[in-house]
N, C-alpha and C positions, 0 to 999 in steps of 0.2 A: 534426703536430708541427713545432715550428722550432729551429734551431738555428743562433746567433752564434758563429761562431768567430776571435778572436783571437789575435794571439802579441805578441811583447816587437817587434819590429819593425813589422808591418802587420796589419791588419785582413782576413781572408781571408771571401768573400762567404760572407751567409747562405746555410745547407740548410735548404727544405721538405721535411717528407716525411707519406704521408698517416698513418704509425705508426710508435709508441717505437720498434720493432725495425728497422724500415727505418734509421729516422736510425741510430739506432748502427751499421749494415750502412756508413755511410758515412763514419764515426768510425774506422775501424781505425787504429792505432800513438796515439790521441789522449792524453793523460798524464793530463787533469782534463777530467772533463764533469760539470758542473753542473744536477740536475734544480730547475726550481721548479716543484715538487709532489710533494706526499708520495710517501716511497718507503718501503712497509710500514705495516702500519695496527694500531692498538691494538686489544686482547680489551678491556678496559674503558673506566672511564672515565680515568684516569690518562692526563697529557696524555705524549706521546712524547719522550724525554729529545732527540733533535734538533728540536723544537719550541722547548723549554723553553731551550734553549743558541742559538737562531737569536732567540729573544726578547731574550735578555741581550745579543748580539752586539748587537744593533741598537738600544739603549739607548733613546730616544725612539720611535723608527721600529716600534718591536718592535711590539707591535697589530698590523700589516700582515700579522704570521704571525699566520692561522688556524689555532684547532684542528684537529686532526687527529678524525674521526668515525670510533668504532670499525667495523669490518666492518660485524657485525652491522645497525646503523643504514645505512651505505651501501646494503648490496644488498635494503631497502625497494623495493616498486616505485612511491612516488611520494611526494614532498618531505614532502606532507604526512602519509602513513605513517614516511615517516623522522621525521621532525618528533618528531611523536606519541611515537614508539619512545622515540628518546634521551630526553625529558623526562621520561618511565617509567621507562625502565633507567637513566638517569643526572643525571635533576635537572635536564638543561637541553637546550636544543633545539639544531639546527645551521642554518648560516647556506643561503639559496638556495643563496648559491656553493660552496660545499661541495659540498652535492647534485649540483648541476649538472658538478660536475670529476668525477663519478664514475667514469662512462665511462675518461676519462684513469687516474686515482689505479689502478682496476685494472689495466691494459694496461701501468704502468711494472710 
């Protein structure tokens, strides 16, 4: 995991850390931490209301946020069993990358 930290003054060097928990072990007193990548994952197919509101922020740019894959479909054991799944249970399939953040998406 990485993490950029900032303030209103200077730029305070990036943390690696090999996991979500580590880094925040190194975050204490921090006011705003910012994840990109889903934090909590949908039972359906209904997209995630901070999806839906991260889309509208981002006016043009919106695209760039991914659906969020319900559980279900993540904890497949291979893209193409996900795959498969979500276009069953929900009509449409999910991206490599999606897949591939999984590891991540659970561990935050």
């Amino acid at each position: 995991m990485m993490c950029v930290l900032t303030s209103v003054t200077n730029a305070i060097p990036t943390e690696f850390d090999a996991t979500f928990a580590e880094l925040l072990s190194h975050l204490a007193g921090t006011q705003v931490i910012a994840v990109d990548i889903p934090i909590g994952l949908p039972d359906g197919a209904e997209p995630r209301a901070a999806d839906v509101e991260a889309k509208k922020r981002l006016g043009k740019l919106g695209p760039a946020v991914f659906a969020t894959p319900p559980r279900v479909v993540l904890e497949a054991p291979s893209y193409a069993k996900a795959n498969a799944l979500s276009k069953e249970l929900f009509g449409r399939g999910i991206s490599c990358q999606s897949y591939a953040l999984r590891r991540k998406i659970f561990e935050v």
